[in-house]
One Martini backbone bead per residue (centre of mass of N, CA, C, O) as a GRO file, in nm:
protein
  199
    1UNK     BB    1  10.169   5.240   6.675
    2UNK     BB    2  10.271   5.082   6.940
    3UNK     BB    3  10.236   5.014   7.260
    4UNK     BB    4  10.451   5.157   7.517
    5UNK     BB    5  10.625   4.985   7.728
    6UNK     BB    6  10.633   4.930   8.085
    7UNK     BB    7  10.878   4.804   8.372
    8UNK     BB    8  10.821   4.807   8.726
    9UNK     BB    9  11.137   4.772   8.755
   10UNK     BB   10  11.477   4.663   8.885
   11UNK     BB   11  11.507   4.435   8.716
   12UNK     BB   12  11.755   4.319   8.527
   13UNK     BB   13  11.640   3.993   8.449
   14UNK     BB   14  11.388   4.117   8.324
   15UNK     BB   15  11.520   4.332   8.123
   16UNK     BB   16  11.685   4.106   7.978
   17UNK     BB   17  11.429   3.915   7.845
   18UNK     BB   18  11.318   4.141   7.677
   19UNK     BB   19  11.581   4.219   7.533
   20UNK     BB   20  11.602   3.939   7.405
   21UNK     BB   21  11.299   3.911   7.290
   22UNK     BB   22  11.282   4.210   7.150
   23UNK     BB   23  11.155   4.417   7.318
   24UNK     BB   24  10.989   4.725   7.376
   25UNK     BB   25  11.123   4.928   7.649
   26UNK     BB   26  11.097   5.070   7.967
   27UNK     BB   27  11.184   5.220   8.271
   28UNK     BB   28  11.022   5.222   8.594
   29UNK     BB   29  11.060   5.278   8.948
   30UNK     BB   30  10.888   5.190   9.190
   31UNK     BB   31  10.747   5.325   9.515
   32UNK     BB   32  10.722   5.011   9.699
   33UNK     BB   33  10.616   4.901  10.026
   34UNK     BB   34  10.682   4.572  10.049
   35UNK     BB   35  10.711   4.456  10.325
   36UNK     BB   36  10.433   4.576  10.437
   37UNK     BB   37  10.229   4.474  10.254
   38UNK     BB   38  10.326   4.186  10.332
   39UNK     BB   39  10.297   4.179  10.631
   40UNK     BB   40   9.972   4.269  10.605
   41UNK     BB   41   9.871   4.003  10.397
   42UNK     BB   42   9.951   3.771  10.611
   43UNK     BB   43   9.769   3.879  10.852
   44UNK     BB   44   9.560   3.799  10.641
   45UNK     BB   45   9.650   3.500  10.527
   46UNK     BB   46   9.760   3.521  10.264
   47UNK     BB   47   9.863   3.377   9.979
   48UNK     BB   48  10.121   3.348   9.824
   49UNK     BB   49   9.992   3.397   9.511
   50UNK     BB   50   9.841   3.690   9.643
   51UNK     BB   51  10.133   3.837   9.689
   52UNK     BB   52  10.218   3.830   9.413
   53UNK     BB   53   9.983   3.966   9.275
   54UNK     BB   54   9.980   4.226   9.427
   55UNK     BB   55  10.282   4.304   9.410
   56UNK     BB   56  10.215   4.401   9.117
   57UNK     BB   57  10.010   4.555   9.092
   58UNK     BB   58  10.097   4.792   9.254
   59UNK     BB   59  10.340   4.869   9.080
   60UNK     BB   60  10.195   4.916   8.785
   61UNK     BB   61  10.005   5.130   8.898
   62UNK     BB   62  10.220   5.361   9.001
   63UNK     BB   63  10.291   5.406   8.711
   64UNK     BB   64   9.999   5.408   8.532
   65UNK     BB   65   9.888   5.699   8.657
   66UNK     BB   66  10.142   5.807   8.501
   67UNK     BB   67  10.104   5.675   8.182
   68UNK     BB   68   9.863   5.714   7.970
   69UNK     BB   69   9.848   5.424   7.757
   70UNK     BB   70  10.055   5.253   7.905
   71UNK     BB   71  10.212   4.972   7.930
   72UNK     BB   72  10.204   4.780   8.239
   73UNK     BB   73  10.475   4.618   8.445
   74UNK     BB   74  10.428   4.365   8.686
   75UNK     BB   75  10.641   4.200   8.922
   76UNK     BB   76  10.671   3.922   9.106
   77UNK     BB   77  10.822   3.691   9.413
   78UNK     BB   78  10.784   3.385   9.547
   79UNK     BB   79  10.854   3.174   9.828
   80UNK     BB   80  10.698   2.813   9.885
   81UNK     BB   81  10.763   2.666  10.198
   82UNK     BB   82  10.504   2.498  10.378
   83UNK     BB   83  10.377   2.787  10.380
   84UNK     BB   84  10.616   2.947  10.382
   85UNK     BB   85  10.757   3.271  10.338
   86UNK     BB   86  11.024   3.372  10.120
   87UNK     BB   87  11.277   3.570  10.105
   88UNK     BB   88  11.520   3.802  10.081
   89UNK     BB   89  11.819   3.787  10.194
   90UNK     BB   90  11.980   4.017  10.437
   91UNK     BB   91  12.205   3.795  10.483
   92UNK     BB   92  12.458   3.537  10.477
   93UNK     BB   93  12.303   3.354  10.718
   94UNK     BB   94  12.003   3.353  10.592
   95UNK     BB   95  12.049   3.204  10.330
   96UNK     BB   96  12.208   2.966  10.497
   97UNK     BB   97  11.910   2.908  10.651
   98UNK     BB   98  11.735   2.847  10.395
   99UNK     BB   99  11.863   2.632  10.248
  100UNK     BB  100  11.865   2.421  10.464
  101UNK     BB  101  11.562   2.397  10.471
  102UNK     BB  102  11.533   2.323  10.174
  103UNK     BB  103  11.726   2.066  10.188
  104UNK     BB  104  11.522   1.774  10.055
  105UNK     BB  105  11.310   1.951   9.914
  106UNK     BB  106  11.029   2.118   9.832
  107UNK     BB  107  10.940   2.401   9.635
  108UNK     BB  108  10.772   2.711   9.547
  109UNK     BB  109  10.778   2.960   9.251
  110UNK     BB  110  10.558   3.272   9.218
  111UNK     BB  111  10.498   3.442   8.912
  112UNK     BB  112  10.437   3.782   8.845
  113UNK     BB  113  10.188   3.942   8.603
  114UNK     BB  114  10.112   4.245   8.530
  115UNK     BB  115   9.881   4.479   8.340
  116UNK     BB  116   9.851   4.780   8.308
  117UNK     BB  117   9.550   5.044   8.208
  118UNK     BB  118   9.480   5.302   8.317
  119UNK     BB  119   9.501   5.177   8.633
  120UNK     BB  120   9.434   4.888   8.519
  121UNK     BB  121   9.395   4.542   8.525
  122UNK     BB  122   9.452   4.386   8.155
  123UNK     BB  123   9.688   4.157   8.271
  124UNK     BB  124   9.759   3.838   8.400
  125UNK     BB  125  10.015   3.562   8.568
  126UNK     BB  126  10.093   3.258   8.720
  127UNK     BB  127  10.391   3.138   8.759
  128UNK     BB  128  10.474   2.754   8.854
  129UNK     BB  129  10.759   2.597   9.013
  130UNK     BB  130  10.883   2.315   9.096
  131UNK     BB  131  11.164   2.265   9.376
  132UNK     BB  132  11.404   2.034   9.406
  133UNK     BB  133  11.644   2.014   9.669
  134UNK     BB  134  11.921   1.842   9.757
  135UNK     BB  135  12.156   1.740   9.991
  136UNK     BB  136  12.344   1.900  10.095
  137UNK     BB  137  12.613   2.053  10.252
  138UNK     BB  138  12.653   2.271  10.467
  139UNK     BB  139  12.955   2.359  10.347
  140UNK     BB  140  12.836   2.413  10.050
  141UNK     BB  141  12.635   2.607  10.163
  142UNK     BB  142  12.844   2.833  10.236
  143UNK     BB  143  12.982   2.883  10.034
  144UNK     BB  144  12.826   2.961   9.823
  145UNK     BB  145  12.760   3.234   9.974
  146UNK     BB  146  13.043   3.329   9.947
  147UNK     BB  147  13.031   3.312   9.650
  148UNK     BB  148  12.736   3.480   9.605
  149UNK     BB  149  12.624   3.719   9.743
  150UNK     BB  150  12.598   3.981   9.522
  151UNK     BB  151  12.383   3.790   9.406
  152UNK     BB  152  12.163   3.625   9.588
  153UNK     BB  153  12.019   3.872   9.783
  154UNK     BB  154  11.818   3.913   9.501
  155UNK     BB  155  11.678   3.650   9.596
  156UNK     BB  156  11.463   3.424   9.661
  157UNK     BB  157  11.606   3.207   9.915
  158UNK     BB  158  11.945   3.217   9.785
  159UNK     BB  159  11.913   3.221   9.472
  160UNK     BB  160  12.081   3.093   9.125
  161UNK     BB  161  12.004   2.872   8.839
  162UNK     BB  162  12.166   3.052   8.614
  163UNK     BB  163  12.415   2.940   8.850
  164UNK     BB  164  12.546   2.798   9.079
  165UNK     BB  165  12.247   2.729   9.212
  166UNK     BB  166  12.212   2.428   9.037
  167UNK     BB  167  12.382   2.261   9.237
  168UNK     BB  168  12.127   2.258   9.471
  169UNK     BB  169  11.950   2.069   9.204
  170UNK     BB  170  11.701   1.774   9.145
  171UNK     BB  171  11.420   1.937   9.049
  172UNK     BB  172  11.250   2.104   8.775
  173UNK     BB  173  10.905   2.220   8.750
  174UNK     BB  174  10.869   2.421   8.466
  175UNK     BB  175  10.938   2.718   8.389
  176UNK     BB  176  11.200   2.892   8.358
  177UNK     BB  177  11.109   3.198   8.354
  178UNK     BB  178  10.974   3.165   8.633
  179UNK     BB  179  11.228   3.140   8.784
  180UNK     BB  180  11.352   3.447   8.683
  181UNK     BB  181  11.063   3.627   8.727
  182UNK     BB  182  10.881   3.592   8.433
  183UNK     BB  183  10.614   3.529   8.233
  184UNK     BB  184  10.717   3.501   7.924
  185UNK     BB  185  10.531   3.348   7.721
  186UNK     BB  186  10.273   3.488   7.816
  187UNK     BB  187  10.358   3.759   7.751
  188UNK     BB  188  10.403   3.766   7.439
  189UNK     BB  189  10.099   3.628   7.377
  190UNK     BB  190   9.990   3.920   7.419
  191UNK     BB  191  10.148   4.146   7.304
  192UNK     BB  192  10.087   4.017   7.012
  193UNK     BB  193   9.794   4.073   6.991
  194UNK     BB  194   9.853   4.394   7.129
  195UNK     BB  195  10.115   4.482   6.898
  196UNK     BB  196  10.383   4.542   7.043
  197UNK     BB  197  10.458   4.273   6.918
  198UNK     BB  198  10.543   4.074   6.619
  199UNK     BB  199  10.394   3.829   6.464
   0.00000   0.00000   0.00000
């Protein structure tokens, strides 16, 4: 019997990735408060990609001391643009304003992936996307917060690619999936190996 997968988070778009490549799992949210660690871990200098490393393993240890024997998988996203790391908005006004810093410039989307067994992480993987944004218009970038707010709002950064946010991308250089929060393709390739799914 194969061992069971468990995915440590509430994104849909997760859960999605996961459902369309057949991958069988169930889901179970951790209760954890990620802005106060991330406060924390900014506090000590921590790198943009060991915050997202960081929180994808609380998240998943967090499941997994609760259910010996199980796959958990934790997942975190943040965006690093010239070093300073954004989160997702909490108004439609800072959407607005991340947007403006973001736009004609690159930053980068660094998305983790942890997996514990029985407390302890035993696979991770962090996928990195270079992402260059056109020069939008104030105009544009209003709207589109106005038309797409209880979408974009789950979103660091204030976008979504897989939405009208890719018409103010004007080159994206990595994994696509590693862009919607989580390395699927070597997330299969581990799963493969430890029997999850059918190789």
């Amino acid at each position: 019997m194969p061992q069971a997968l468990i995915l440590a988070s509430g994104s849909s778009i997760r859960a999605g990735m996961l459902t369309q490549a057949g991958v069988p799992f169930e889901v179970m949210k951790p209760r954890v408060d990620e802005e106060s660690i991330k406060a924390g871990l900014l506090a000590e200098d921590a790198k943009p990609r060991d915050i997202a490393d960081t929180l994808a393993e609380i998240k998943a240890r967090k499941i997994s001391d609760k259910h010996p024997g199980a796959f958990v998988l934790g997942c975190d996203q943040v965006l690093d643009h010239r070093g300073t790391l954004l989160s997702k908005p909490e108004t439609p006004d800072q959407a607005v304003s991340q947007l403006i810093a973001l736009r004609g410039d690159t930053h980068s989307l660094l998305s983790a992936a942890v997996i514990c067994e029985d407390g302890k992480p035993i696979w991770r993987h962090i996928g990195q996307v270079r992402v260059r944004m056109r020069d939008a218009s104030d105009g544009y970038i209003q709207d589109y917060v106005d038309r797409n707010w209880d979408s974009i709002r789950h979103s660091v950064g204030g976008y979504k690619i897989e939405e009208e946010g890719v018409r103010l991308m004007a080159s994206i250089e990595g994994d696509y999936f590693s862009v919607l929060g989580m390395p699927l393709l070597q997330l299969l390739a581990f799963l493969t190996v430890r029997g999850v799914v059918q190789a």
